[in-house]
N, C-alpha and C positions, 0 to 999 in steps of 0.2 A: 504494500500500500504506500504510497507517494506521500509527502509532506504533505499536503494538501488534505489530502482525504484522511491522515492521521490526526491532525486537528480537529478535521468535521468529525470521526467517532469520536473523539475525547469533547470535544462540546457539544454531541449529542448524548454521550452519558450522562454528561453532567445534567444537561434538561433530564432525562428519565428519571434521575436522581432525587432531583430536586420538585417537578411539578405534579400535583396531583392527579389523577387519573381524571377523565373527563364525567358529570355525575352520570351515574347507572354504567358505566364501562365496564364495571368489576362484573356487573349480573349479564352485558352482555356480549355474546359470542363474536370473535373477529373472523372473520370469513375472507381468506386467500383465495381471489377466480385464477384457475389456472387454465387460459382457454384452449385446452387440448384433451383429451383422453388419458384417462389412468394410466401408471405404467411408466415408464421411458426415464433416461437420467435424470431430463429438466424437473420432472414431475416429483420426482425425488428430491431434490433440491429443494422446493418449497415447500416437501413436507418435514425434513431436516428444518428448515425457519421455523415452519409454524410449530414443532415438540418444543423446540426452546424457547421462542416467543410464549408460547402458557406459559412456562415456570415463570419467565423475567418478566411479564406483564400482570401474571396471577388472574388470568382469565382464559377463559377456554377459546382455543384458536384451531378453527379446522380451515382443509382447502377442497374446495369445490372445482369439481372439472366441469366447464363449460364447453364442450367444444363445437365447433363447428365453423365453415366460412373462416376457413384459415386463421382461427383464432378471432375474429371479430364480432363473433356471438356475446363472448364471453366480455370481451372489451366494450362492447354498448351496455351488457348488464352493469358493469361497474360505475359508465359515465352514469347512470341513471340510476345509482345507488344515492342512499343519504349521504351527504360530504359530512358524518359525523364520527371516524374514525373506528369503525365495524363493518368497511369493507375493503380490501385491497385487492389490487391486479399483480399477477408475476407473470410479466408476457415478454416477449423478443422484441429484438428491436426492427425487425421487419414490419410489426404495425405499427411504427411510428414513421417508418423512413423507405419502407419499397411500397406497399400495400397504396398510402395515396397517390401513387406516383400511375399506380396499374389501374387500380378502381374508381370509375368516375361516380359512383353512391355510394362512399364508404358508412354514414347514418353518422359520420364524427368527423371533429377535426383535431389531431392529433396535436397541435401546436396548442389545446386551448383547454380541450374537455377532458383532461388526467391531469393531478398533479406529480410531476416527477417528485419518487422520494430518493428513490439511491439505486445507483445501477450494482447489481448482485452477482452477475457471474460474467468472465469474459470466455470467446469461444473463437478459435481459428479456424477458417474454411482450408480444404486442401484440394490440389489437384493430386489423383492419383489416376497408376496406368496398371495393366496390365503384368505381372510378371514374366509374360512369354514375350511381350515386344520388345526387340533390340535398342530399347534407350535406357539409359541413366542418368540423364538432365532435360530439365525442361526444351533446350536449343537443339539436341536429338531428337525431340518427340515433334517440334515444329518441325523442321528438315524430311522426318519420317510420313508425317501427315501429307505433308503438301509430295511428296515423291508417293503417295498410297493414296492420294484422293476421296479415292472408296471406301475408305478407312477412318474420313474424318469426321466421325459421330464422337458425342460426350453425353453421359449420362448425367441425372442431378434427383435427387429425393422428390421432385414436381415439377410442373408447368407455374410460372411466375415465383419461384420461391430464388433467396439468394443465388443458392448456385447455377442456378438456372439462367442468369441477368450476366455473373460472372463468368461463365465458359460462351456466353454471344460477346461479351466486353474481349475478352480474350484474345479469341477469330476475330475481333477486327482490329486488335491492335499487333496482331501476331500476323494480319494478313492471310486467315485460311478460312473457308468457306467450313464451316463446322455446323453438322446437322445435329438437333437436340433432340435427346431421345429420354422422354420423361418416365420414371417410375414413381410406383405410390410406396416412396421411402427406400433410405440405403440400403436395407437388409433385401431388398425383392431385386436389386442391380447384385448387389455381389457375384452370385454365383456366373453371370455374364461377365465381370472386370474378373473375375478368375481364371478364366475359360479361355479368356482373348476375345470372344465374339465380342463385348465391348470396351474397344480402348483406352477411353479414359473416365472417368468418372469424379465428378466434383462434390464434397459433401463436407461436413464438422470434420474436426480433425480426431475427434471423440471415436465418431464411429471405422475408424482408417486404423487406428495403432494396432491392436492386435496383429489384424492381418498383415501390416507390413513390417513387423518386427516374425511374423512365421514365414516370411518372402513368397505370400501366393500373389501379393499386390506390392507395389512400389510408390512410395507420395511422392513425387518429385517436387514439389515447393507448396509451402504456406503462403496466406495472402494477408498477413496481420503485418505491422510497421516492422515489427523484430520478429527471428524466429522464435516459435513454439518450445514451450520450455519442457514437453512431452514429447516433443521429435526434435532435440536440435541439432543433429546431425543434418537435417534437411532444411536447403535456401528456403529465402521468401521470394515471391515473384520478381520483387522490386533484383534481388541479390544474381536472378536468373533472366535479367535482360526484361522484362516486361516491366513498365513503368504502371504498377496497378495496388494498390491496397484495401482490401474491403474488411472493417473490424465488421464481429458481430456480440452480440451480447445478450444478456436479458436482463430486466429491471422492475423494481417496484414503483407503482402509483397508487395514489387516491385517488377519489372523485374530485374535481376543480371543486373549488371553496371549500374544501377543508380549513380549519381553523390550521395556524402556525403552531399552533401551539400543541395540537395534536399529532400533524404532521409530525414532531419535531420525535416527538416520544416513540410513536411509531421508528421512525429512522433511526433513534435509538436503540430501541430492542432489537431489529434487523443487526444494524452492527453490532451488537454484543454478539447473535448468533454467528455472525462471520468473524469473530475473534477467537472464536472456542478451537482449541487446536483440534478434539475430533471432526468436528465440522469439517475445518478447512481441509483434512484428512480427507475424509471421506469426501468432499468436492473433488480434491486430487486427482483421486482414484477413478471418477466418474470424464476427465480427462477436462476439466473446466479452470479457468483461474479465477480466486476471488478477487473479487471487486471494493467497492463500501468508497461512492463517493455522497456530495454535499447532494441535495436537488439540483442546487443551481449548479454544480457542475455537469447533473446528467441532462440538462437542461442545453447545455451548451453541444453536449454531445453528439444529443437527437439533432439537431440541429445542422449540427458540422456534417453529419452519416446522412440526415436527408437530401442535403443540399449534394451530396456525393453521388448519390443514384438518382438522381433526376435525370440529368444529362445521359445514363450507361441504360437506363429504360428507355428514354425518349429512343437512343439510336438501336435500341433492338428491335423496335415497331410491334411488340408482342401486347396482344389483345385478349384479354380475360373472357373463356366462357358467359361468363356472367358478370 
């Protein structure tokens, strides 16, 4: 955690500390939307906050899967929650920063109707290939693609999700006609990026480490500012000739008008959970990095990442089912 953000947990301790619970909080239940389906690291994660958040708040804290519409079900529930600090979102940064960029009725506007409270976990995207194709760096697999033409599909966990934006950004900055070939999540591509039938595939860096520490797959570069501190042996795009960085992450909100003052306690208790060494442990192992910034630096963040995919969706001309 950065100077920055070590100050903002020690003066949001200090608020926990010091202000009283807002009246009736103690009797009622805080409810974490997590707009996706039971199950999965992320999902874990917020349920890791919310065991610890009960003891340090002394109230009962469960998490609710909303899912649906890529997460957006769950995100309208919340904006339309009471802003009385008895409901939170743990969502990605994709609804705040790809999602309006693709959907012309999103039902929100991400700059206005959540308050950011603290960004919670960070997450590297990766390119990975094949084990059978004759490369070892990203500048082989351009060279091999464009000499294999027939060859230059990429896989991504969806139709409009991160990687999917990032492997069209790619092929056009890489100069190769690259066709996208969507699966419903990284586990239903593997057994094709194993196989060779397909050569590359873009996804978390979470769901890539096993397999490429067993060598049935290969990640040739991360796309975060530095490398990944769970693959560092492997570039970043920037390190392998493509001038490209996409962070990803996920974060906590409230509903807009929340008081400060609840805000503040909530962001409290979050960051105590993310100081607990088992936590931050068991995040490890889930292949995530903690996080624990101010609002207002996740504030700046969302901001910096939307203004980043704007421009990389406009020029992939991709148009949303719905």
């Amino acid at each position: 955690m950065h100077t920055a953000s070590r100050r903002a947990a020690l003066a949001g301790l200090a608020f926990f500390a010091l202000w009283p619970a807002p009246a009736g909080a103690q009797e009622q239940t805080l409810k974490i939307v997590f707009p996706f389906a039971a199950g999965g690291s992320t999902d874990a994660v917020a349920r890791m906050l919310a065991d610890h958040m009960q003891k340090s708040l002394g109230r009962a804290v469960i998490v609710e899967n909303r899912p649906g519409a890529g997460g957006r079900i769950g995100l309208r529930a919340v904006k339309e929650a009471a802003p009385d600090g008895a409901t939170l979102l743990f969502a990605p940064s994709a609804l705040f920063t790809i999602h309006p960029h693709v959907y012309p009725n999103l039902g929100y506007d991400p700059l206005v109707d959540l308050l950011p409270i603290t960004q919670v976990i960070k997450l590297d995207l990766a390119l990975a290939v094949s084990g059978k194709l004759p490369v070892r760096w990203l500048p082989e697999l351009v060279a091999w693609l464009k000499a294999n033409p027939e060859q230059a599909t990429f896989g991504s966990p969806g139709a409009g999700s991160s990687p999917h934006f990032l492997g069209v950004e790619l092929g056009r900055l890489a100069k190769l006609d690259l066709r996208h070939v969507p699966y419903k999540g990284t586990p239903a591509a593997l057994p094709d990026l194993m196989t060779g039938r397909l050569p590359m595939h873009i996804t978390n860096v979470a769901e890539l480490i096993e397999h490429h520490k067993a060598g049935t797959i290969l990640v040739l570069a991360t796309v975060g500012a530095s490398r990944s501190p769970f693959l560092p042996a492997v570039p970043t795009l920037r390190e392998s000739g493509v001038d490209l960085e996409v962070p990803g992450w996920f974060a906590m909100y409230a509903p807009a008008g929340t008081p400060a003052n609840i805000a503040e306690r909530l962001r409290a208790a979050i960051l105590d959970a993310l100081r607990n060494a088992e936590i931050r442990a068991r995040i490890d192992t889930l292949g995530f990095e903690v996080a624990g910034t101010t609002g207002e630096e996740l504030a700046r963040i969302q901001r910096a990442d939307y203004e980043r995919w704007g421009p990389i969706i406009k020029a992939s001309g991709f148009k949303p089912d719905q």
